[in-house]
C-alpha positions in Angstrom: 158.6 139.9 91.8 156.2 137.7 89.8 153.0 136.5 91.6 149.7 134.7 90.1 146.4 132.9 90.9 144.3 131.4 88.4 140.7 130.0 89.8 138.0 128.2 88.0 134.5 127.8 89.5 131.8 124.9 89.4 128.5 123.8 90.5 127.2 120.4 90.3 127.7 116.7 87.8 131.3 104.8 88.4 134.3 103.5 89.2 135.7 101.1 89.8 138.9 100.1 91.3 140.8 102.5 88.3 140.5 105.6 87.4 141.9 106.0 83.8 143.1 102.8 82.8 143.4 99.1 83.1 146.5 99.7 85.2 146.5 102.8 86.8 150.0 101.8 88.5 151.8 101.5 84.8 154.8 103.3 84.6 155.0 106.2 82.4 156.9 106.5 78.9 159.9 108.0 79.6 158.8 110.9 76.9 155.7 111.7 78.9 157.5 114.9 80.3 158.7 116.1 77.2 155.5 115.3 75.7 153.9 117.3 78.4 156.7 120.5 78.4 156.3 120.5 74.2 152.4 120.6 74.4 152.5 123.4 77.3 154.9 125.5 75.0 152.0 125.3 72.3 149.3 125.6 74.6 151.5 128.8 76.1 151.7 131.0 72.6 148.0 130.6 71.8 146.6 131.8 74.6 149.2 134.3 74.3 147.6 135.0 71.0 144.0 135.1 71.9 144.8 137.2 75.3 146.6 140.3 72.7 143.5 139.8 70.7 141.1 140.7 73.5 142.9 143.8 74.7 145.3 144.6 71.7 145.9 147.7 73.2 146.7 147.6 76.9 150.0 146.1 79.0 149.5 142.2 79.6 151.1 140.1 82.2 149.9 136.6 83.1 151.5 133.0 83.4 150.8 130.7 81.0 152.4 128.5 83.5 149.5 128.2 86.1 146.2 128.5 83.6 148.0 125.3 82.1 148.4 123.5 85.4 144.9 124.7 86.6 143.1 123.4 83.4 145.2 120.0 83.8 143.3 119.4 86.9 140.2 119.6 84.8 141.6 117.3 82.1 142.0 114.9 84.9 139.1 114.7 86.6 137.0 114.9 83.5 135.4 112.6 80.4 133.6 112.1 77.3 133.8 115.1 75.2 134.9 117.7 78.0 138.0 115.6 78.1 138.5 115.4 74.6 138.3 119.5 74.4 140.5 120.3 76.6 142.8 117.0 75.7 143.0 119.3 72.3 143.6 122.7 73.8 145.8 121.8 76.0 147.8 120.1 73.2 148.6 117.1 75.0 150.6 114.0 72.9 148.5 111.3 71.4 151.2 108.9 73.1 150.2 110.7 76.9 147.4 109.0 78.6 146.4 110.2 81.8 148.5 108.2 84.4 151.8 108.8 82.3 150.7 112.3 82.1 150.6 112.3 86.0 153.8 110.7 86.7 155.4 112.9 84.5 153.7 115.8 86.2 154.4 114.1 89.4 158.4 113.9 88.4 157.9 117.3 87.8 156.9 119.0 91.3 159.6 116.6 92.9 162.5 118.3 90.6 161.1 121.7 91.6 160.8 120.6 94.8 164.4 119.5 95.1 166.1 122.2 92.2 164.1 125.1 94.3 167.4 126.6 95.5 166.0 129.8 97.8 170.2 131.2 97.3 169.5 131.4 93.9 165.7 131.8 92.8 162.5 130.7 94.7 159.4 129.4 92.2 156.5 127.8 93.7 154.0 126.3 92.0 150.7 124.9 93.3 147.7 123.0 92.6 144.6 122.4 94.5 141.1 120.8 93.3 138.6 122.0 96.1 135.2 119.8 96.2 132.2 120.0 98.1 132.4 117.6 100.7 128.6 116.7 100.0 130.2 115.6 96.5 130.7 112.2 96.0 134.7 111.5 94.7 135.9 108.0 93.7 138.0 106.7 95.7 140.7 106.0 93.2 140.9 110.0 92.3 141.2 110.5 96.0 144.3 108.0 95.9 145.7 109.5 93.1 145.4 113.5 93.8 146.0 113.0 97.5 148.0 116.3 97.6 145.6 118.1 95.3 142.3 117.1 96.4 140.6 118.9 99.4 137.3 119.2 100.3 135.6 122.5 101.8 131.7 122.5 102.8 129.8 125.1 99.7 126.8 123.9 100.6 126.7 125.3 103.5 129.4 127.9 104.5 130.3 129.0 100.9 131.3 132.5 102.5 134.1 130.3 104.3 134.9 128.4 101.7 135.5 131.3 99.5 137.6 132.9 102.4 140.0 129.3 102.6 140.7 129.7 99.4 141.5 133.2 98.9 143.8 132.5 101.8 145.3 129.9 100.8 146.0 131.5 97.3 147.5 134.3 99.2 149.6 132.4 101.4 151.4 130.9 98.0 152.0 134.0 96.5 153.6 135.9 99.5 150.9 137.6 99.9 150.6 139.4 96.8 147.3 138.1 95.3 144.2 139.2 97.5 141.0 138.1 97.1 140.9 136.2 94.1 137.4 134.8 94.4 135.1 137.8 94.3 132.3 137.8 96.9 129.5 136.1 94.6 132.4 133.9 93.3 130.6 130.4 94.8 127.8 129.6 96.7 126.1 126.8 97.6 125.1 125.1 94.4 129.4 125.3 93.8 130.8 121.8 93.7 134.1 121.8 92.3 136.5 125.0 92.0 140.4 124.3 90.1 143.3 126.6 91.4 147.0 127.5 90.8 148.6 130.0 92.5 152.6 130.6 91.0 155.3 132.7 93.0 158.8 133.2 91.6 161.3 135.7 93.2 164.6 136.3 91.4 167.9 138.1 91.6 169.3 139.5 88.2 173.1 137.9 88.0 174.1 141.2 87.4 171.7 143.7 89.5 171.1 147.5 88.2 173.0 150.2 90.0 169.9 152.2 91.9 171.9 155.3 91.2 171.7 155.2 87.8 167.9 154.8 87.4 166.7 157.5 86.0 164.0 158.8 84.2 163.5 159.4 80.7 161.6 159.1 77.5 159.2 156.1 77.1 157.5 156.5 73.0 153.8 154.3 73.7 153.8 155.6 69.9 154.9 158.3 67.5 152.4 160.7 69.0 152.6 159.7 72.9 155.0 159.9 75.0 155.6 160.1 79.1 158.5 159.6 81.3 159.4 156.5 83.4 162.1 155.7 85.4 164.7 153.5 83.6 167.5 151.2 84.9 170.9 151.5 83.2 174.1 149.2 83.2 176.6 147.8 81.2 178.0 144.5 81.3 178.2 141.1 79.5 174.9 139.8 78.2 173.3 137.9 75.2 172.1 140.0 72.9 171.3 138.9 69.3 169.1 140.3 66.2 166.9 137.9 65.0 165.1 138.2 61.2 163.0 135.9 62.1 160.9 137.5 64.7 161.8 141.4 63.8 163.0 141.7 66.8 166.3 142.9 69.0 166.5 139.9 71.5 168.3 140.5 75.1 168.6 137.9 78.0 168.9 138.9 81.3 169.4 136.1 83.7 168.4 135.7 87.1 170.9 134.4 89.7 171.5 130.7 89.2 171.2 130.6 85.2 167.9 128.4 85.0 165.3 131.4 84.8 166.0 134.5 82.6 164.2 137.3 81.1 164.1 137.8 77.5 163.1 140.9 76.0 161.8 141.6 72.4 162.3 144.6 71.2 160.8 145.4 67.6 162.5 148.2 65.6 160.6 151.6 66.5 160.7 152.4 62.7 158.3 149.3 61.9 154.9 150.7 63.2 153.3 146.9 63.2 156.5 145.7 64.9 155.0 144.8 68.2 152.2 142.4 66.1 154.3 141.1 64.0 156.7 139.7 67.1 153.4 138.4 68.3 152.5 137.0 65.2 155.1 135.5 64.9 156.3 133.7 67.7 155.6 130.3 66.8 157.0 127.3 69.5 160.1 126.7 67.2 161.1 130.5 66.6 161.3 130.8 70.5 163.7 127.6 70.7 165.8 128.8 68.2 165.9 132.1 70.2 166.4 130.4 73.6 168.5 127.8 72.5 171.4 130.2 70.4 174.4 129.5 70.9 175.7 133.1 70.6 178.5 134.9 72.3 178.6 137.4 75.5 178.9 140.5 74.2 179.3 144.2 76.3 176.2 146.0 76.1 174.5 149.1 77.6 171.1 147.9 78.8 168.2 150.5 79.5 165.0 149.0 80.8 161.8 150.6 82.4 161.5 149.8 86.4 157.5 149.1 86.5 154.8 147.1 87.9 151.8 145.8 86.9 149.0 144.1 88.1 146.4 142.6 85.7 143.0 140.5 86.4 141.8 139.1 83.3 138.4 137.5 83.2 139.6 134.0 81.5 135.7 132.3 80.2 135.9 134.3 77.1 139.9 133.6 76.6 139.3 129.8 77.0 136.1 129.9 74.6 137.9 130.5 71.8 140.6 128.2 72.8 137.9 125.3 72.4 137.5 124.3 76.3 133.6 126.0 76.3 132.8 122.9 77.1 133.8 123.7 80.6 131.0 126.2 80.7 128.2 124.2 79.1 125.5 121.8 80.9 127.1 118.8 78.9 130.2 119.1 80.7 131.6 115.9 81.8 133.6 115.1 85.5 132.8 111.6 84.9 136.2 110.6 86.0 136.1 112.7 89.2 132.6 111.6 90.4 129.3 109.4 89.3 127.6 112.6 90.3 126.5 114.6 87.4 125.8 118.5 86.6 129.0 119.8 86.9 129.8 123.1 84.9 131.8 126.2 85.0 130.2 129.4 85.5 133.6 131.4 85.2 137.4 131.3 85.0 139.5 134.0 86.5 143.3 134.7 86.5 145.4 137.5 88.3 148.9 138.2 87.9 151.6 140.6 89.4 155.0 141.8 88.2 157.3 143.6 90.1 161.1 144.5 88.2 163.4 146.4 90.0 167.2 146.5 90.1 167.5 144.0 91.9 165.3 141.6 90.3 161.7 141.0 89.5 159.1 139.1 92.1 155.8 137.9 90.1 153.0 135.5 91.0 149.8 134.7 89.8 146.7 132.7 90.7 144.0 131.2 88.3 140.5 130.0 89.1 138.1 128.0 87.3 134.6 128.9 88.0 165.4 142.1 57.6 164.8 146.1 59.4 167.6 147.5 60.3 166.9 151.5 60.6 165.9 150.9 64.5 168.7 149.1 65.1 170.9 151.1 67.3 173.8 153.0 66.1 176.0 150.6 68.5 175.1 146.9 68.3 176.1 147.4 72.2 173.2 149.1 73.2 170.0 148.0 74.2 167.1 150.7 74.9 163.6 149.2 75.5 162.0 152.7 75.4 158.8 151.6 73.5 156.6 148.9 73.8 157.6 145.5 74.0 157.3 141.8 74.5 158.9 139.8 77.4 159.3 136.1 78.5 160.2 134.2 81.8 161.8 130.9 80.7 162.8 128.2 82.4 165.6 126.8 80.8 165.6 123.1 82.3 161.6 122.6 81.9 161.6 124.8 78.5 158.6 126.2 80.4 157.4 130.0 79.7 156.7 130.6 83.5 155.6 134.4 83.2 154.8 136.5 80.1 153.8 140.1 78.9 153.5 142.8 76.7 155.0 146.4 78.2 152.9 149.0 76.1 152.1 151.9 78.1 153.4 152.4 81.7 150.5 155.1 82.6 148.0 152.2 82.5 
């Protein structure tokens, strides 16, 4: 099971008719959600990057997925140079203004919406924009974020408005991310707060026997090692060794084909291999990976049964990404509202992974306030027993919904 929530905070900062353009009703290119997939795939691997560079040496699970979706809410509703900054961080296309970009997100939710086929797999995605109801909006913003736009009273309850949207975050995720907002997360000076919460539950197309998990060796490195309980089958999966990234690659689909796991195992002889799969994991080395064309092949799989939950404090992370904008008194809503003094005092983002042998659940919520000596013996067998990197993609949307590194499971 994969849950998330992803929350970013602020406290208070002329329109017209339009909000973003001369014709806010134009119809979007018909690239606009490509553009918008390619620039969330780049978007995706560096903050990948600068996550493993703030804790290089613990597990890491998060969705890429919902930061991207919370910090599109703040491209939207903001201007001048706060727009700009996260315009370039968030990698969107020269071509994608904002009302093409919102159609194509738009198009987006509606194909989720109608593709979410609960037989198979259940993602849910969702965006909110909470404002202070004191806070002046323009009408036009209202009109065109009717679903995301809801207004809760900080300036006077901010205990209750903390409480709506914890709950509301909780309700997404099934009830697997608690109490995102910390206590002191708003108060009554907090006038706009961003949030995603993500929730995907799949079934592996070809589940793990329970009866033959058990538990064995797991090398964190050449001088530590503990036991975990690992899954074991053998059947007909992709499995491929790619140069490229250094890496043993294995897909393991969930029921329906659209969403699969890959895996990416570095060979155990290369001490670095781990950093250099990071390294180099580049937008078109994960295509390539994703898109191979390669054969079924029979092969004995051995994966660790785990879960983690991780809360990862985001301001820093998005710093160095070039949205610190977002945290500075110059930031800029002027889209959103004539009113001015918004800024972010923090972003936060929690995640949850659950895989078992019969699938994996995971959700998450964000806020804004050539080797070949590890290869094994058989090209038929596939033991992640040290650390490794894995991906949740999302074949039609070429989205990374969930990501992580699996380093050590005592942590």
């Amino acid at each position: 099971m994969l849950k998330l929530a992803l929350i970013f905070l602020a406290a208070c900062i002329t329109v017209n008719s339009q909000c973003f353009d001369k014709d806010d009703a134009k119809e979007a290119s018909p690239d606009a959600r490509r553009n918008l997939y390619k620039g969330q795939m780049h978007f995706t691997l560096d903050l990948f990057n600068s996550i493993n560079k703030a804790i290089p040496d613990d597990n890491i699970f998060f969705s890429p997925f919902s930061v991207y979706h919370a910090l599109l809410l703040g491209y939207i509703a903001a201007g001048g140079q706060t727009e700009q900054g996260l315009k370039q961080a968030l990698k969107i296309d020269n071509s994608l203004d904002k009302v093409s970009l919102l159609t194509a997100y738009r198009v987006d939710k509606r194909s989720r919406a109608m593709n979410n086929n609960s037989d198979s797999y259940e993602f849910t995605n969702a965006n909110k924009m909470f404002v202070d109801s004191g806070l002046d909006v323009r009408q036009c913003v209202r009109d065109l974020l009717l679903d995301e736009l809801e207004a809760l009273n900080f300036h006077d309850s901010p205990g209750e408005a903390r409480d709506y949207i914890n709950s509301w975050v909780e309700r997404v995720t099934k009830h697997n991310i608690k109490d995102l907002i910390p206590i002191d997360g708003v108060g009554q000076s907090t006038k706009l707060v961003l949030a995603n919460a993500a929730y995907f539950k799949g079934v592996w197309a070809s589940k793990f026997p329970a009866e033959r998990t058990k538990k064995q060796v797991f090398f964190v490195s050449e001088t530590n090692q503990t036991l975990v309980p690992f899954m074991r089958q053998k059947g007909i999966f992709h499995y491929m060794v790619n140069d490229d990234l250094g890496a043993q690659i294995l897909e393991l689909p969930y029921k329906g084909n659209d969403i699969s796991m890959y895996i990416l195992l570095p060979p155990y002889s290369m001490k670095e291999g781990l950093s250099n799969i990071i390294a180099k994991l580049t937008p078109d080395r994960l295509a390539a990976v994703v898109n191979e064309d390669y054969m079924g092949r029979e092969v004995v799989v051995e994966i660790p049964k785990f879960t983690i939950e991780k809360t990862l404090p985001l301001r820093p992370i998005l710093e160095t990404l070039g949205v610190g904008d977002l945290f500075n008194a110059t930031s800029d809503f002027s889209t959103l509202t004539d009113d001015r003094g918004i800024l972010f005092d923090d972003a936060i983002h929690k995640a949850k992974i659950q895989v078992d042998e019969e699938g994996t659940v995971a959700a998450a919520a964000t806020a804004i306030f050539g080797f070949r000596s590890s290869r094994p013996a058989e090209p038929s067998v596939f033991i992640a027993n040290f650390p490794f990197v894995y991906v949740l993609y999302e074949r039609p949307t070429k989205s990374i919904l969930f990501m992580g590194v699996y380093r050590n499971p005592k942590k």
